[in-house]
C-alpha positions in Angstrom: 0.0 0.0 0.0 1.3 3.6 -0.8 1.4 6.1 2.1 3.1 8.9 -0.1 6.0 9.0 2.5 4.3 9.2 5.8 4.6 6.5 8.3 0.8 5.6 8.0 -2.1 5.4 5.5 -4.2 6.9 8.5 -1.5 9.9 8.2 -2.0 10.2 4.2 -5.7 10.1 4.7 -5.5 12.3 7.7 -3.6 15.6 5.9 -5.2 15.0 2.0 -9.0 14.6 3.8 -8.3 18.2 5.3 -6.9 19.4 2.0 -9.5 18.4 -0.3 -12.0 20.1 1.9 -10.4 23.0 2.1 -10.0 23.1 -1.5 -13.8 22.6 -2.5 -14.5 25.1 0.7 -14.6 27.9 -1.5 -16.2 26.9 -4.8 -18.9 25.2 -2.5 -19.7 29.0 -0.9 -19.9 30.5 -4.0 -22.3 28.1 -5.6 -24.4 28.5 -2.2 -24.6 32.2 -2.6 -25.0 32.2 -6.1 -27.8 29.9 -5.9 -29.5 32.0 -2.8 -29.0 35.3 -4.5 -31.1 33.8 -7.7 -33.7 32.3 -5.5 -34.3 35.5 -3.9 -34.3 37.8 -7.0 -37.1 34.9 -8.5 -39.0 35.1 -5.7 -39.2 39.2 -5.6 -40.2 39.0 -9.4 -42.8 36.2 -8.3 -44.6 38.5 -5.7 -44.3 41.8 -7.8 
């Protein structure tokens, strides 16, 4: 099994778990607002 040089697979998973969410942190937020913003500018032309 490869551990990418650390001493335990529970290490690799460990430090790439935290990166990957941190990556995908961002985009995630974005598409949450984004989505929120549109719901919210649909609903104001709904009740107009």
């Amino acid at each position: 099994m490869i551990t990418l040089g650390h001493s335990s697979i529970v290490m690799t998973a460990d430090t790439y778990t935290l990166v990957l969410a941190e990556t995908y942190q961002h985009p995630a937020t974005s598409t949450a607002q984004l989505v929120i913003s549109q719901a919210r500018r649909t609903a104001r032309k709904t009740t107009c």
